[in-house]
C-alpha positions in Angstrom: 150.6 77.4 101.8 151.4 73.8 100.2 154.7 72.3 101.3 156.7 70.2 98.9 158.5 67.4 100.9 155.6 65.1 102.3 157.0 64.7 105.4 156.8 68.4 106.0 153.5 68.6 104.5 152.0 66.0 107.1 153.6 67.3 109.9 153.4 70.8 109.8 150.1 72.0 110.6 148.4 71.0 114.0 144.7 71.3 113.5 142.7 69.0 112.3 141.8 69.1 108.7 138.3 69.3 107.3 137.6 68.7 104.3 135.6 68.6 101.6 134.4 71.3 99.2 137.4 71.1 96.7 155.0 60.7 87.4 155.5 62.5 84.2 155.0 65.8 83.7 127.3 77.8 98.0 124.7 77.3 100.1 121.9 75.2 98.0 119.6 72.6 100.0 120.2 69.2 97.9 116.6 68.4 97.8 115.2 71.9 97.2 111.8 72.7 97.7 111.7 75.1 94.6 113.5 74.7 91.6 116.0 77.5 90.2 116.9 78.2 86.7 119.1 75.8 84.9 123.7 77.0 85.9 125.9 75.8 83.7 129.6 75.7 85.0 130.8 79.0 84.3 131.5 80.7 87.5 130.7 84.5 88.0 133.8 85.6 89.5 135.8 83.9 86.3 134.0 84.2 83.0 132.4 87.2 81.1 129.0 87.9 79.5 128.6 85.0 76.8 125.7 83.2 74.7 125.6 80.1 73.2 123.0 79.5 70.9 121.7 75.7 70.2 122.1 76.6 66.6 126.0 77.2 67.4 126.5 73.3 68.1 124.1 72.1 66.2 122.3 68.2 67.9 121.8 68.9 71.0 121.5 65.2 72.1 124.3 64.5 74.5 126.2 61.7 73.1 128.5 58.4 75.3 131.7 60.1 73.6 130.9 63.3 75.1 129.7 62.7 78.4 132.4 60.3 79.2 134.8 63.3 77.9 134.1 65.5 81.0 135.3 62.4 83.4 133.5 59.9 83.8 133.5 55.9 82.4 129.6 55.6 83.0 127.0 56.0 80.6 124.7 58.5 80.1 122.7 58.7 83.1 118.9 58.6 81.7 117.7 61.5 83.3 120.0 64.1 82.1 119.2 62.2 78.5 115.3 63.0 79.8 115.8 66.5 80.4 118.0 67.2 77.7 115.4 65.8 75.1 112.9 67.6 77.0 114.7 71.0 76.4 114.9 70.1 72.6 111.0 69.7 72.6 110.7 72.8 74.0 113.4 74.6 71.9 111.5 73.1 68.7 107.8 74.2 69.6 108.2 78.1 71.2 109.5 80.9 69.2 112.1 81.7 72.0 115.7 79.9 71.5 117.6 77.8 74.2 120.8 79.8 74.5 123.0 80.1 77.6 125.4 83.1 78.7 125.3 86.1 80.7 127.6 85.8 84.4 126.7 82.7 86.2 126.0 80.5 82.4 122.5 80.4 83.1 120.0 79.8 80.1 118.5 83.0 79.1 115.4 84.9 77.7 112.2 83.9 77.0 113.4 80.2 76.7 115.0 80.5 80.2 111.0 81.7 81.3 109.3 79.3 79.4 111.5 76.2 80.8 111.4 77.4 84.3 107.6 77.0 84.1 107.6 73.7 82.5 110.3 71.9 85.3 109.0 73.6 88.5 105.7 72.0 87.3 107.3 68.8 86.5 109.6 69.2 89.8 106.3 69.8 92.0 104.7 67.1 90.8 107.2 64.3 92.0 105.6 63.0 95.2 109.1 61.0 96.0 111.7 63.3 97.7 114.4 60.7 96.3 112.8 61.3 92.6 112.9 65.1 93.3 116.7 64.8 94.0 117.2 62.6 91.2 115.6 65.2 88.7 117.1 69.0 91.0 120.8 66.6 89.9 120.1 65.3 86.2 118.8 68.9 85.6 121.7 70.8 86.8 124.0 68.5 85.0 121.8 68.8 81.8 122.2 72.4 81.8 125.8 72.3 82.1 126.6 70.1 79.9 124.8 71.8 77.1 126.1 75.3 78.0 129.4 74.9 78.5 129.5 73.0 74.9 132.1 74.7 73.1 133.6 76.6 75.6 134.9 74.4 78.5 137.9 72.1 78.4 136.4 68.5 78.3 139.7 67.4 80.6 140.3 70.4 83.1 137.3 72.1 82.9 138.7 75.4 82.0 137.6 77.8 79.2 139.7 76.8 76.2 141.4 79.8 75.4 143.0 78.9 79.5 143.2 75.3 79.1 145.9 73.7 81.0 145.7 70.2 80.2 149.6 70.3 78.7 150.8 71.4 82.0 149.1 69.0 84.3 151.3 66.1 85.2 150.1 62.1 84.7 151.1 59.5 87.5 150.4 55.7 88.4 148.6 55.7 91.4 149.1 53.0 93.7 147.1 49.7 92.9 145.1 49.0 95.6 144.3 52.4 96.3 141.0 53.8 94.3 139.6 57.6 95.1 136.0 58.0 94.8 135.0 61.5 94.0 131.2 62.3 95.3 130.5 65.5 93.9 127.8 67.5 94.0 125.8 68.6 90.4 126.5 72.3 91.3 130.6 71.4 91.0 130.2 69.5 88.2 132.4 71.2 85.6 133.1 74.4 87.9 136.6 75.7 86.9 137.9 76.1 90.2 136.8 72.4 91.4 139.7 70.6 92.3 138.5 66.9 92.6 138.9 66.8 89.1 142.6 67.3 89.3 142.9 63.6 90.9 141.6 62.0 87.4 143.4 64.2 85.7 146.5 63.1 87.1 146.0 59.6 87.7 143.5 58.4 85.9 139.6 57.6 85.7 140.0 54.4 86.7 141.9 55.4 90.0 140.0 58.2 90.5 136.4 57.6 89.7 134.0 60.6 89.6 130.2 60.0 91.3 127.6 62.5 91.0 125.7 62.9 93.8 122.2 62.9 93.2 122.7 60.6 89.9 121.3 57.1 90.6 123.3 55.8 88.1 126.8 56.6 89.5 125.5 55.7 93.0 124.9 52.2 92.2 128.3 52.0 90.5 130.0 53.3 93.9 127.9 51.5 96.3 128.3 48.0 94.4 132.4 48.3 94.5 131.8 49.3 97.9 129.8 45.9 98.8 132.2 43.7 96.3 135.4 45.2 98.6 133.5 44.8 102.1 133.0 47.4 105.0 136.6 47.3 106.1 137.9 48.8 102.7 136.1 51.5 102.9 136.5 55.1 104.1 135.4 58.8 104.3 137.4 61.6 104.4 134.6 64.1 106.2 134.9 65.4 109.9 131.8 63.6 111.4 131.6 64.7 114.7 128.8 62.1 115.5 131.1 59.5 115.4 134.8 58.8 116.7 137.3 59.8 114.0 140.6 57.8 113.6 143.8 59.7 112.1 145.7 58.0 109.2 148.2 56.2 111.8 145.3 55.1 114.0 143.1 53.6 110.7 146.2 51.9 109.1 149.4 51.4 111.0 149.9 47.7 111.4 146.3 47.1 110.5 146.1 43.4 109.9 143.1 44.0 107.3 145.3 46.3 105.3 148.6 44.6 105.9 149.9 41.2 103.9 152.2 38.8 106.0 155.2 40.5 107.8 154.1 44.2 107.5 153.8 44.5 103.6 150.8 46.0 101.9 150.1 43.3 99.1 150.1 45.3 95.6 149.3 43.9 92.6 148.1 43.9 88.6 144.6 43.3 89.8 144.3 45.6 92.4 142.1 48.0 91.6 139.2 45.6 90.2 139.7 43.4 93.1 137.7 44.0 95.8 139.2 41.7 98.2 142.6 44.3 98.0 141.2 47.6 96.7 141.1 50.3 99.9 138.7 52.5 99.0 138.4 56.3 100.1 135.7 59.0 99.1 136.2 62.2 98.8 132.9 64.5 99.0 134.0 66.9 96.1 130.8 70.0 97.1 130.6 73.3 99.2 130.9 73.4 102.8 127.0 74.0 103.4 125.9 71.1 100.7 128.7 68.1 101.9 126.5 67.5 105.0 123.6 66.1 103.2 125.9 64.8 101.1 127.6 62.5 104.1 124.4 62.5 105.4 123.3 59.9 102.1 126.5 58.3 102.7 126.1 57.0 106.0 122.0 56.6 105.4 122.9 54.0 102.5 126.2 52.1 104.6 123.6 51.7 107.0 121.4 50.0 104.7 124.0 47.9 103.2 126.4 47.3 106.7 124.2 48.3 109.3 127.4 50.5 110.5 128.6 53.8 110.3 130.9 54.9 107.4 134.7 54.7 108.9 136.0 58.4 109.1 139.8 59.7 108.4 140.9 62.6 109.9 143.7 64.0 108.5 146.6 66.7 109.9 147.7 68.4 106.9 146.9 72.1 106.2 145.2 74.5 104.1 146.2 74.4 100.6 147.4 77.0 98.2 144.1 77.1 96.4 143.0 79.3 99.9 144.6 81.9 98.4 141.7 82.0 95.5 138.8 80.2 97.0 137.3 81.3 99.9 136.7 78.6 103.0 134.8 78.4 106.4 137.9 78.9 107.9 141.8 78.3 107.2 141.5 74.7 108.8 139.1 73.4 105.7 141.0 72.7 102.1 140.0 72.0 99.5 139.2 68.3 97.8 142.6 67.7 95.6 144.6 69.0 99.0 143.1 66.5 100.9 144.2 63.7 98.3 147.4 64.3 99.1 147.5 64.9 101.9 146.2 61.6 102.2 148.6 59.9 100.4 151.3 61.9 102.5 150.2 60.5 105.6 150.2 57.1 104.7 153.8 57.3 102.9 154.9 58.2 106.8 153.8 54.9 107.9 156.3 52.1 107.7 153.6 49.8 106.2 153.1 52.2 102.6 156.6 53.7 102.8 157.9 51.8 99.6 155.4 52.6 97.3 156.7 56.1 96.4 153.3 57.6 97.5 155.2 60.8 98.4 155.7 61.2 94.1 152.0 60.5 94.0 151.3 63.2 96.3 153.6 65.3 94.5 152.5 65.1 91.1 149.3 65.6 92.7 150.3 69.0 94.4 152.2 70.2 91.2 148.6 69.7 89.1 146.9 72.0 92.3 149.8 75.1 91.6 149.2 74.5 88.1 145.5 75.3 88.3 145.8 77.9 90.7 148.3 79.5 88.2 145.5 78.9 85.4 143.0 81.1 87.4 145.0 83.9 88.6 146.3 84.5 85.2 142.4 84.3 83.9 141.8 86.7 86.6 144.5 88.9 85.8 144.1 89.4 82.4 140.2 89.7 83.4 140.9 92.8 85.7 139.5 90.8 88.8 140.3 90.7 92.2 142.9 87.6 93.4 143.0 88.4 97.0 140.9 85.9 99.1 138.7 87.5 101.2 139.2 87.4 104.7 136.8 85.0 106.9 136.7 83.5 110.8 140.0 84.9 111.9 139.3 83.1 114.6 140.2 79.7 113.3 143.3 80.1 111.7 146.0 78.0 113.2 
């Protein structure tokens, strides 16, 4: 159940959150040692039976225009530019043609056979377990890019006929504070991911998406990291190897955090200022994939820091989107609940309480309802189920 009033929503549920994955108005090892068949985003329980033919969308070459479309500033990472060049060679010299469709968005037919054969051999033959991560994430990406041409949302993510981009609310967030969205190729453009709802709503620049897997996006991340320094850094993950500090223990009267006399210093340069921005990641992926996914985290801080990567607990609950989306247990939420609850727990402190983070938070939770609302009615009128199913009883609250 979300809770409007932020003070309410901080204070109301007991247990510790964990979290990852997900003002205007699936359990896949990350460095696999076989390669499956190309997904694109379309998610079996959501979207019927449907092929896309090359032919339908004519160049196939993924253009800067485009691939910044789905939510990102970066360019084109050059390995998704690899493969998807490499699937046009392919498309050009067999009889077969590349199309995508069927439940799941998976390419298809005898092109589906022919490329499968062609990237295991290529995936097999990468010594490097870092290159064979590289090329299991530009791959994935690839594939979902080019299926889900034509039928996705660029903005939300949802099929167009459901797009809800009118109804999702826009709102400044608070310089100084930058989100950092580490998601993992397998959510990239899944309708029911949520980190995408923090872009949406305040922007790309305050919410910046990094692909996990993409060396590209890493070095983006990891080099605002180093520019803002160690202590302006954070991870919203329950690592149980290391102590975890709650919002009020990481920032209430922190001198690193806090100007002169107990005022958070805000201003036009915040966000591209590394000596001000705080910056928090968010690890946007399934339960079972956002271990190795803190796992790189803390590998590379270590490399940079030689420390640990800070880590926020937070004490809000689970988030409406439970209701739609399974999770471990009722405890977990989902990636755009864990925003703001975020923000919600730091408007409680004296130190943020002037910044109108609660409206943040707010705008925030009203873009969460309004993509639930998107899926249920896609479900509905799709004659599917809406009921979560029931899991670990044991660990609801």
């Amino acid at each position: 159940m979300m809770l409007s009033a932020s003070a309410t929503r901080a204070s109301s549920f007991k247990c510790s959150l964990l979290y990852p994955t997900s003002c205007s108005r699936t359990r896949m090892d990350t460095r696999p040692s076989t390669l499956r068949g190309c997904t694109s985003s379309r998610s079996s329980s959501l979207s019927p039976p449907r092929e896309v033919h090359s032919a339908d969308t004519g160049d196939t070459t993924i253009s800067v225009q485009e691939w910044q479309g789905w939510g990102t500033t970066s360019p084109i990472p050059a390995m998704v530019t690899e493969i998807v060049e490499d699937l046009n060679v392919l498309d050009r010299n067999i009889d077969a043609q590349m199309s995508f469709g069927g439940i799941g968005g998976k390419l298809q037919g005898d092109f589906k056979i022919q490329e499968d054969k062609k990237h295991r051999a290529k995936y097999q033959a990468l010594g490097d377990s870092e290159k064979k991560l590289q090329f299991f994430a530009a791959r994935q990406i690839a594939c979902r890019l080019l299926g889900s041409r034509g039928y996705l949302c660029q903005k939300c993510w949802l099929p167009l006929e459901d797009c809800m981009c009118s109804k999702v609310p826009s709102c400044s967030l608070l310089r100084g504070i930058r989100f950092w969205l580490y998601m993992h190729p397998k959510d990239f453009l899944r309708q029911n991911n949520t980190g995408k709802l923090l872009w949406q709503v305040f922007g790309v620049q305050a919410a910046t998406l990094c692909l996990f897997g993409i060396a590209e996006h890493e070095e983006i991340m990891w080099n605002a990291f180093k520019f803002a320094g160690k202590d302006k850094v954070w991870c919203l993950y329950p690592n149980k190897n290391v102590p975890i500090k709650s919002v009020q223990d990481s920032f209430a009267q922190d001198s690193s955090t806090v100007q002169r006399g107990g005022n958070f210093h805000v201003d036009s340069t915040a966000q591209t200022n590394g000596d001000k921005t705080m910056n928090f990641v968010l690890i946007d992926g399934t339960w079972s994939n956002s271990s190795a996914m803190f796992r790189r985290l803390t590998e590379r801080a270590k490399l940079v820091w030689e420390e640990d990567l800070p880590c926020i607990s937070l004490a809000t609950g689970a988030s409406a989107m439970h209701k739609l989306r399974p999770q471990p247990s009722w405890d977990r939420t989902c990636t755009a609940a864990a925003g703001l609850g975020l923000l919600s727990e730091l408007q409680l402190l004296p130190e943020f309480s002037s910044f109108g983070l609660d409206k943040q938070a707010e705008a925030l939770e009203d873009a969460l309802a309004v993509l639930l609302e998107a899926l249920t009615a896609r479900r509905l009128r799709m004659g599917r189920s809406i009921t979560r199913r029931e899991r670990h009883n044991r660990d609801i609250c």
